[in-house]
DRENSE-157202 format. One record per residue (C-alpha): residue in one letter; x, z, y. Coordinates in steps of 0.25 Angstrom, whole numbers, plus 5000, padded with zeros to 4 digits. Example, Ala and Ser with C-alpha at 12.3 -4.5 7.8 and 13.67 -1.06 7.14 Angstrom:
<fizas>
aa,u,w,v
A,5049,5031,4982
S,5055,5029,4996
</fizas>
This chain:
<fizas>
aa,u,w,v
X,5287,4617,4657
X,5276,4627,4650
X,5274,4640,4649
X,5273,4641,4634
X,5263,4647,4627
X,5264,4661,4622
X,5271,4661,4609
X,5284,4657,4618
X,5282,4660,4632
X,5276,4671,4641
X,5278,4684,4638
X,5289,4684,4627
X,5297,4675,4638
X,5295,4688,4649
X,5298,4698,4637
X,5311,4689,4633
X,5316,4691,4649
X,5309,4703,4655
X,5314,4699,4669
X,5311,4691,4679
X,5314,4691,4694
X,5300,4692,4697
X,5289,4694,4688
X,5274,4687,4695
X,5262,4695,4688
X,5250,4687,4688
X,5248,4674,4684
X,5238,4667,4693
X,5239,4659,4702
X,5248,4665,4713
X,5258,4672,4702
X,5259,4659,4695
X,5263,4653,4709
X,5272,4663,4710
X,5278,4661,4699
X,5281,4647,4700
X,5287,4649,4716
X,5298,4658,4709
X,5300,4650,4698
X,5303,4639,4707
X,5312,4649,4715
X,5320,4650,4702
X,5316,4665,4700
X,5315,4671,4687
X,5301,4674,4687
X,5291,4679,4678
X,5274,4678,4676
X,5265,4686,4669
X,5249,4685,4668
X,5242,4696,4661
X,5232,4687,4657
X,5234,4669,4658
X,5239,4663,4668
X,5228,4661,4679
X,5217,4669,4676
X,5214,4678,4684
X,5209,4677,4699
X,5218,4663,4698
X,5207,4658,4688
X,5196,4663,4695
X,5197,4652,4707
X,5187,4644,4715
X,5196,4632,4711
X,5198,4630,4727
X,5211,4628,4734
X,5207,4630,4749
X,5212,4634,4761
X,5202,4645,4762
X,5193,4640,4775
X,5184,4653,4774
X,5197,4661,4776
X,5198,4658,4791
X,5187,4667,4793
X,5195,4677,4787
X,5207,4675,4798
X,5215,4670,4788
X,5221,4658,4793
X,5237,4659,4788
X,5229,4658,4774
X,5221,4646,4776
X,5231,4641,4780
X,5242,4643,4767
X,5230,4641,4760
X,5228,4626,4766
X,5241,4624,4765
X,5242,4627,4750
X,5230,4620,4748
X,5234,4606,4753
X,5249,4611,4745
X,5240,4611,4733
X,5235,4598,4735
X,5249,4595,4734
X,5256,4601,4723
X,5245,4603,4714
X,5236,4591,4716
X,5232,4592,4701
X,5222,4602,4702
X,5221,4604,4716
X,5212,4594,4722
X,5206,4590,4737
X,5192,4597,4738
X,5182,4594,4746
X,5174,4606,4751
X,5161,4607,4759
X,5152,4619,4765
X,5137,4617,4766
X,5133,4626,4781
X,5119,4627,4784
X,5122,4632,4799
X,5129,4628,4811
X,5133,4642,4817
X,5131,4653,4807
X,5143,4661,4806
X,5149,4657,4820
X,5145,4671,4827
X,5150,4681,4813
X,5163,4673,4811
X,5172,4681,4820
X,5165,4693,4816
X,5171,4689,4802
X,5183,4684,4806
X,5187,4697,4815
X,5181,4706,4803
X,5184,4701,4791
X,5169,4698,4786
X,5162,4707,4792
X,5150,4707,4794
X,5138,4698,4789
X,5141,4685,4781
X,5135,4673,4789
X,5135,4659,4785
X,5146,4650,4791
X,5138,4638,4800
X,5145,4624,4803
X,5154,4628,4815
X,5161,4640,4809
X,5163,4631,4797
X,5167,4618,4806
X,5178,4628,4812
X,5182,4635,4799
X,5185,4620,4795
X,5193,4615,4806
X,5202,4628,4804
X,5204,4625,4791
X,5208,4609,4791
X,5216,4613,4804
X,5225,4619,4792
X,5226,4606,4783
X,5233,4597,4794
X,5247,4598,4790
X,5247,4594,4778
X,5233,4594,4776
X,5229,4587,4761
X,5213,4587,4762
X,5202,4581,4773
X,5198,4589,4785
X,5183,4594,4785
X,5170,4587,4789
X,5159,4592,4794
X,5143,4586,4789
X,5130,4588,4795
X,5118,4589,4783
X,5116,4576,4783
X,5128,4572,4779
X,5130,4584,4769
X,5119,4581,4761
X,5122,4567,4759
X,5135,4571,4753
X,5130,4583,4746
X,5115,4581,4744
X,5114,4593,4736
X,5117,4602,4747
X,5107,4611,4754
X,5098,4604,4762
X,5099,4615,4771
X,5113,4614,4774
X,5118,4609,4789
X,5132,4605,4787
X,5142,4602,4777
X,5159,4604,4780
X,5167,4597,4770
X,5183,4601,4770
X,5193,4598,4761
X,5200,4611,4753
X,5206,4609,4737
X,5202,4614,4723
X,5210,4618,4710
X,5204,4610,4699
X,5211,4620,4689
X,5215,4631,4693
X,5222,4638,4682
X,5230,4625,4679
X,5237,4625,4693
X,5241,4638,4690
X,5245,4635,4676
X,5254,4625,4684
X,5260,4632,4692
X,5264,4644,4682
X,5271,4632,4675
X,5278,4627,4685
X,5285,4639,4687
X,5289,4639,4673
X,5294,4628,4675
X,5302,4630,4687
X,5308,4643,4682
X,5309,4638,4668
X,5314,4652,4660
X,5314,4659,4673
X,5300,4658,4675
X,5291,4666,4665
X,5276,4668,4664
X,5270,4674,4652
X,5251,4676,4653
X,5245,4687,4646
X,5256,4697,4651
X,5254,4708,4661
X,5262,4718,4670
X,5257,4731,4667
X,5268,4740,4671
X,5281,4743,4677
X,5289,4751,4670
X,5306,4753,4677
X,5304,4743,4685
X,5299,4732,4676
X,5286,4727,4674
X,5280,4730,4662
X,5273,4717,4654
X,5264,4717,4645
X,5261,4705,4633
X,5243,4705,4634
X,5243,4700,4622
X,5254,4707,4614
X,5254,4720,4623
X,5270,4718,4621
X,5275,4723,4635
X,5289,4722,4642
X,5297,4728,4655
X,5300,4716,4663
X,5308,4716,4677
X,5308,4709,4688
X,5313,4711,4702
X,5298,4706,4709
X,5284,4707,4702
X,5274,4698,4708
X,5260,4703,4706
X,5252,4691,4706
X,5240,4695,4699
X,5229,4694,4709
X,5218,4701,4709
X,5224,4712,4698
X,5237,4714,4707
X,5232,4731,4710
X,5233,4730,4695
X,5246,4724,4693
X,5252,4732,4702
X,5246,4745,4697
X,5250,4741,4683
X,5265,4742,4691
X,5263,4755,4697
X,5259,4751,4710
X,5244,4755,4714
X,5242,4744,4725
X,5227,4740,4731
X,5231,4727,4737
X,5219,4719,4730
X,5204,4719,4732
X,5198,4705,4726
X,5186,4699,4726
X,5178,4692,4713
X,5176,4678,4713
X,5165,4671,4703
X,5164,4656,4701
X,5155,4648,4691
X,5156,4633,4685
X,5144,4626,4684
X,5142,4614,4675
X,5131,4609,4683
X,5131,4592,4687
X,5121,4592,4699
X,5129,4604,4708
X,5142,4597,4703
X,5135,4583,4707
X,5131,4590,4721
X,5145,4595,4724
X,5148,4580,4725
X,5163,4585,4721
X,5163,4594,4734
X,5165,4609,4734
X,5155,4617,4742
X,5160,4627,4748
X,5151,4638,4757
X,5149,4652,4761
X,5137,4658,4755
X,5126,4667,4762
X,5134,4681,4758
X,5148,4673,4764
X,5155,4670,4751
X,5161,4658,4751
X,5155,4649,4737
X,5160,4637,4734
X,5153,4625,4724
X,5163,4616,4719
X,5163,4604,4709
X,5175,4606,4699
X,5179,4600,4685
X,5165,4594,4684
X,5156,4608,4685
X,5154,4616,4697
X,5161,4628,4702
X,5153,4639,4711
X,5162,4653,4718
X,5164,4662,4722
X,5159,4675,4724
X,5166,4685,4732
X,5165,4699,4726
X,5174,4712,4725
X,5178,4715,4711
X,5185,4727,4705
X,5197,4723,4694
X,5193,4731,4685
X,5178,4723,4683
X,5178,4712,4676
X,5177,4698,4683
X,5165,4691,4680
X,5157,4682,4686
X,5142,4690,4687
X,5129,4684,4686
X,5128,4688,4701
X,5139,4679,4705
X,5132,4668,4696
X,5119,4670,4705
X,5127,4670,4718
X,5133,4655,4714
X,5119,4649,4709
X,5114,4653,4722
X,5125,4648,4730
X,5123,4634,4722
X,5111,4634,4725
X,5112,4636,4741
X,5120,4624,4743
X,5115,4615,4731
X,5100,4620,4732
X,5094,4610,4721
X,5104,4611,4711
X,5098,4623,4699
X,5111,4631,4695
X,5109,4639,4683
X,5119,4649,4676
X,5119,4639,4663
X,5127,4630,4672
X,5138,4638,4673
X,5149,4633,4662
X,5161,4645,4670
X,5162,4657,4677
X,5174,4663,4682
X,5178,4676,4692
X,5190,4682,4697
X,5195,4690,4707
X,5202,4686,4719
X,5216,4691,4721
X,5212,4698,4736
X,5217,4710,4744
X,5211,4723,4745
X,5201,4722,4755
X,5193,4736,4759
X,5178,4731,4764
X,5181,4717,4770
X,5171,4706,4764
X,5176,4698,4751
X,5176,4685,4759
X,5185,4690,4771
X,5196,4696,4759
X,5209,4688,4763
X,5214,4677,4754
X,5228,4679,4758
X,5238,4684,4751
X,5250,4695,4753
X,5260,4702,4745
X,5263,4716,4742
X,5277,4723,4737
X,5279,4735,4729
X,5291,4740,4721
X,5288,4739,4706
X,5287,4753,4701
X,5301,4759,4697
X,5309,4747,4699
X,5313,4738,4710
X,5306,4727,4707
X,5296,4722,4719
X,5281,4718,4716
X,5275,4707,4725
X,5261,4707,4724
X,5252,4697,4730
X,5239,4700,4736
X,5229,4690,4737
X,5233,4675,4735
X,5224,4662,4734
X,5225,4650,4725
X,5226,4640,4736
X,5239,4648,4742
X,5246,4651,4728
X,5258,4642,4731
X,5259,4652,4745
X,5257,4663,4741
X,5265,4661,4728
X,5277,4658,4737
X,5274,4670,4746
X,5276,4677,4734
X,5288,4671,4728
X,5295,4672,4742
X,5293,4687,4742
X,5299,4690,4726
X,5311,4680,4733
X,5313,4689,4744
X,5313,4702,4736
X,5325,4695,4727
X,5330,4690,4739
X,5330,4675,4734
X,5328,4663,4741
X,5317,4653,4739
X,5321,4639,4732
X,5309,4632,4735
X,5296,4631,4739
X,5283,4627,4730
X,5278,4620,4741
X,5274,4607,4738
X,5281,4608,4724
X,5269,4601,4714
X,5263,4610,4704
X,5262,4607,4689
X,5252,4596,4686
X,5254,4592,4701
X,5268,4586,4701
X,5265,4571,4701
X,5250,4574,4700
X,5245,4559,4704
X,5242,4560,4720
X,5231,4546,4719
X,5223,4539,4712
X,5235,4529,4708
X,5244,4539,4704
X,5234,4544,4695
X,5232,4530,4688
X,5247,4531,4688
X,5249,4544,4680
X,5236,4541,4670
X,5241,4527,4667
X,5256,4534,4664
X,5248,4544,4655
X,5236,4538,4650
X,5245,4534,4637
X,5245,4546,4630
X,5232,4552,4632
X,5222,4540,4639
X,5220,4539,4652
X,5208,4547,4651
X,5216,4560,4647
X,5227,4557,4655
X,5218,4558,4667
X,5211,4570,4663
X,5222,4580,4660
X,5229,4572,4674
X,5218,4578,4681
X,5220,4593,4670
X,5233,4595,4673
X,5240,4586,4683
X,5252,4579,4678
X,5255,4590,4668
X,5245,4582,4661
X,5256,4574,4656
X,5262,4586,4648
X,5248,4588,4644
X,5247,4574,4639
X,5261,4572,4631
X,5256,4584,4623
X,5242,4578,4619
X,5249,4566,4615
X,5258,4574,4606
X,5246,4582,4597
X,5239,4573,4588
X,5228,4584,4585
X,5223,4582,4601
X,5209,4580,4600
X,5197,4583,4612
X,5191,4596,4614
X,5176,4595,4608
X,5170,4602,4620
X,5181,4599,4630
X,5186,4585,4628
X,5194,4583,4640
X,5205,4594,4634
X,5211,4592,4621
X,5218,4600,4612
X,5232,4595,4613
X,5229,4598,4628
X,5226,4612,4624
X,5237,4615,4615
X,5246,4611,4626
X,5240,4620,4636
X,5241,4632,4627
X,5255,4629,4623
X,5262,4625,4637
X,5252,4635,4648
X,5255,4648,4641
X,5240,4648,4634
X,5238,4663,4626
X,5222,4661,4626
X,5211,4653,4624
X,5204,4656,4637
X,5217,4651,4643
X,5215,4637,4640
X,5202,4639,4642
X,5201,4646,4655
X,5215,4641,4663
X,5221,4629,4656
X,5210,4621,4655
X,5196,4620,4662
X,5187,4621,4650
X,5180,4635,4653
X,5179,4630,4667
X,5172,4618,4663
X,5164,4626,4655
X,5170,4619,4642
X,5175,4632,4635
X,5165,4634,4626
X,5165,4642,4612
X,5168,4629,4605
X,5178,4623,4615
X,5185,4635,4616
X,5187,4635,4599
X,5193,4622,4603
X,5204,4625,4612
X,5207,4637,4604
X,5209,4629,4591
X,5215,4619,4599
X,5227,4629,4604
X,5228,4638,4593
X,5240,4631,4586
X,5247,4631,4599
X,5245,4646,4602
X,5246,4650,4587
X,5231,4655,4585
X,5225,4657,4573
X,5211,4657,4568
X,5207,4670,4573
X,5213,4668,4587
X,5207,4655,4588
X,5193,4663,4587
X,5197,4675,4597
X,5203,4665,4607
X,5190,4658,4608
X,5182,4670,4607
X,5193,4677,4618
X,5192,4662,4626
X,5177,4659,4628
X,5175,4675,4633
X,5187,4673,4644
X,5181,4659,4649
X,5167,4669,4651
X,5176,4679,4654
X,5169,4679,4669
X,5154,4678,4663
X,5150,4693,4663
X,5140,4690,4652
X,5152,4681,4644
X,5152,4672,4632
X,5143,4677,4620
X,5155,4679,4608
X,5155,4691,4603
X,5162,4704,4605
X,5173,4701,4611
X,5181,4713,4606
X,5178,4709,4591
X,5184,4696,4592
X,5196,4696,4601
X,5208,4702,4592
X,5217,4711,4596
X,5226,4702,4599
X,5220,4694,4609
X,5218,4704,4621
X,5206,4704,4632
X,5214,4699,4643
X,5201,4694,4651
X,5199,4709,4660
X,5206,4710,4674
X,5222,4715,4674
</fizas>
């Protein structure tokens, strides 16, 4: 089951039927969870994204699935728990794209922290940041593997004196004490577990399960929300008896657009560069570092699709500016390279990616950024001149979607005084069903497939998409015109006409952004972005003058979050009028 593309799916499908019995708004990661729990529920159930599908705070990740072991300072052990849980669920159900990850702290005390850890804990973050020594850490960790035994998918912590450190990471800080190494996970690819999950509940609810990008709520009008086509500027009443707001960091926005002037969010900015750069990625030695800086923001190093990854920063941001990631933020990571990798030169060429959003956190008055709870909640409301119920979800994690999703689902049930079918836990996502769980397995599937595109290929879209790949594959096999990209030869254009014809592609940059890695990489260049959009444009219908606004449109979204941006040209001279800006916050 696909979503279609445009010509034949999304929002002409909503406009066809404007009716659901609960309309999700937001299609991240936790609204596309959502979906697929009430799909599974056999509920009639709608989606809409105002812009694609993951990409917004969803696509800003640190590309971590974790349990969240600085939150126990915080108190906040009902979600470390959930979140270890889900983690070691993941592990299960999506083993695709979510992967084992081993994870170690450099500490360069004993005791630091010890005395000004209950001052924290009792007050939220106040007063003075101070580095955390190897006791508090060596407790923090026993806490957190107490959490893993039932059910537990990853080894327990060890602890190493700077001896042993240094002879397995050599490039470390000669001045560091200790090492802890501990076991969390990582999502390899983000944006395609979403994408995975949003079909499956397609194809759970079959016509009863709708999802249409590029269209937004902006209004409610007799009890209906109004929905509005981004790109046709077409708008419709549409009616449902619950509206899941499920848009994040915007959800004040959504809900104003409603009528209803809540203050329920207050999120912080995070920033991330990737760094092409072969000696740090050599000195990981295919660890991630993970550390509290001087100021108490917690930084992490991590080795990923064969560049580095540095985050996050830590920052309070207004909606209303745009999310960039400043040069300020650059500095803050090269420094922090440098404090744990001390000989190892990173300049700003190096960076081939930068990406910021914002996290989707409650409202928090004066408390410290770091202290903010993770946890999630949900508020209800009456939609404005009707009876409809708005559920709108307040904080929410990647780790915990598949909770917090069902959290969520359970609440719209309640209100329609249904009953629950079945659970999603355990249930496999997308490319996970059958995913091979060893290396003979592995051998297994390839040799089934190696037939039709090489053993090679087979492998690479295996590890790309999971067992999806297969779909992948028959569709290569079907186009004669397949050919190697030029500047990205691990993707192919039969491979790219099936993404943009089955995942519900409008745009360039999302292909370039969320169905593939090539601006992660840093693969998306002028040139190769001219590639995938001559590759595509028979699919999606595009002619010359497209082609050229697309690229132009695409290269500026995959910079989007560089404040100085791709040098191109004017960008209002070039984009017609029918290919709207839809890159600013909701």
């Amino acid at each position: 089951m696909t979503f279609g593309n445009r010509q034949t799916h999304g929002f002409a499908g909503l406009a066809a039927r404007p009716y659901a019995d609960v309309l999700v708004v937001g299609g991240g990661i936790n609204g596309a969870a959502t979906f697929r729990d009430l799909a599974m529920q056999g509920v009639d159930v709608a989606l809409v994204e105002r812009r694609d599908y993951v990409s917004g705070a969803s696509a800003a990740s640190s590309h971590m699935i974790h349990g969240g072991i600085r939150y126990l300072e915080n108190g906040e052990f009902r979600l470390v728990h959930e979140a270890v849980t889900e983690r070691n669920g993941l592990l299960r159900i999506a083993p695709h794209y979510v992967r084992p990850l081993q994870t170690t702290i450099p500490i360069y005390s004993a005791f630091s922290g010890i005395l000004s850890a209950p001052f924290r804990f009792l007050f939220h973050g106040g007063g003075k940041a101070r580095e955390r020594g190897a006791v508090l850490i060596k407790v923090g960790l026993v806490i957190y593997d107490s959490f893993s035994r039932s059910g537990g998918r990853v080894p327990r912590h060890t602890f190493h004196g700077r001896r042993r450190s240094l002879a397995a990471l050599p490039a470390l800080n000669p001045a560091v004490k200790y090492t802890a190494t501990y076991w969390d996970a990582s999502v390899h690819d983000p944006e395609r577990l979403a994408i995975d999950v949003l079909r499956d509940g397609i194809a759970a609810g079959g016509d009863r399960a709708r999802a249409a990008n590029y269209a937004a709520a902006v209004g409610a009008d007799g009890g209906r929300v109004v929905l509005r086509d981004e790109l046709t500027g077409d708008e419709i009443p549409f009616a449902a008896s619950v509206v899941i707001n499920a848009s994040g960091p915007w959800t004040d926005l959504t809900n104003e657009a409603l009528g209803d002037r809540t203050r329920y969010m207050g999120g912080t900015k995070g920033s991330h560069i990737v760094l092409d750069q072969p000696e740090l990625l050599e000195a990981t030695r295919g660890r991630e570092l993970f550390f509290e800086n001087s100021d108490g923001r917690i930084v992490l190093i991590y080795p990923i699709k064969g560049r580095v990854l540095v985050g996050t920063t830590d920052i309070e941001h207004d909606m209303g500016d745009p999310i960039v990631c400043t040069e300020d933020e650059v500095d803050y990571f090269i420094d922090l390279v440098r404090s744990v990798f001390p000989d190892i030169p990173v300049e700003r060429d190096r960076i081939v990616f930068r990406f910021s959003g914002v996290r989707p956190l409650p409202g928090h008055g004066d408390l410290a950024p770091g202290f903010v709870s993770r946890d999630y909640r949900i508020e209800a409301a009456p939609l404005r001149g009707g009876d409809a119920t708005v559920l709108s979800l307040v904080g929410g994690k990647w780790t915990t979607f598949r909770a917090s999703a069902e959290t969520l689902a359970d609440r719209a049930l309640a209100v329609m005084a249904r009953p629950r079918r079945r659970t999603t836990k355990g249930v496999a996502i997308g490319g996970g069903r059958g995913f091979p769980s060893n290396d003979r397995a592995r051998e297994t599937w390839l040799a089934a497939h190696d037939a039709v595109v090489g053993r090679d290929r087979a492998a690479v879209l295996l590890e790309r998409y999971g067992t999806v790949a297969g779909e992948v594959m028959r569709t290569i096999e079907q186009d004669a015109a397949d050919t190697a990209l030029a500047g990205a030869p691990s993707y192919s254009t039969a491979e790219l006409r099936h993404l943009a014809e089955t995942e519900g592609v409008v745009h360039l940059d999302d292909v370039l952004l969320r169905r593939t890695s090539l601006a992660f990489t840093g693969a998306a260049t002028l040139e190769t972005a001219r590639e995938v959009a001559e590759a595509i444009a028979g699919v999606l219908g595009w002619d010359a003058a497209r082609v050229d606004a697309e690229v132009q449109r695409g290269v500026e979204a995959v910079h989007a979050a560089d404040p100085v941006g791709p040098a191109l040209g004017s960008d209002a001279e070039t984009r017609p009028a029918g290919i709207p800006d839809t890159r600013t916050a909701r």
